[in-house]
C-alpha positions, -999 to +999 in steps of 0.1 A: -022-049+084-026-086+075-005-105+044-036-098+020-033-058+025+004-058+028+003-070-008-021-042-019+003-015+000+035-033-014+019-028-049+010+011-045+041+016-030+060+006-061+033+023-087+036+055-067+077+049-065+078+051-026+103+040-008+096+010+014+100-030+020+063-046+033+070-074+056+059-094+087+066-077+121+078-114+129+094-131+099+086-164+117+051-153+116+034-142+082-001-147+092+010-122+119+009-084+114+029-064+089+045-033+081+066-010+062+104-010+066+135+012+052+154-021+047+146-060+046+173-069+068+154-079+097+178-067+125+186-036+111+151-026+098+133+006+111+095+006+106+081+033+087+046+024+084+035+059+089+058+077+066+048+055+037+011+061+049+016+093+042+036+101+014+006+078-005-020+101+010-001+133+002-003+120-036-038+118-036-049+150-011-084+148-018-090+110-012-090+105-049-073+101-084-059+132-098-077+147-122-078+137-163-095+107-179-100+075-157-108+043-166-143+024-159-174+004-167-206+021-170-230-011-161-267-002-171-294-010-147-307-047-147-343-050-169-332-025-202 
């Protein structure tokens, strides 16, 4: 993933309370790829991209929101 969706993934993480530090696979490089680590001490880290990936899919097993109100716009069509 790139800087732009690590943000997005940092920011569910922490709404959805999962563990997980989003950073650059090379701290020298942040336009480089990133990924999800157990710690942000760069020599000690262990990626776990995949686990995160998945405890955030397991919360929402059918693609979706849970079910209960949601929040939106309903936009009428353009000409009424």
């Amino acid at each position: 993933m790139d800087a732009q969706q690590a943000r997005r993934v940092d920011a569910v993480l922490r709404q959805l309370n999962i563990p997980g530090v989003v950073a650059p696979e090379d701290p020298d490089n942040p336009a480089g790829r990133w990924r999800v680590y157990d710690s942000a001490d760069y020599t000690t880290r262990h990626d776990v991209t995949a686990d995160a990936l998945a405890a955030v899919a397991a919360t929402f097993p059918d693609g979706g929101p849970g079910p209960g109100p949601q929040r939106g716009f309903v936009l009428p069509p353009s000409g009424t």
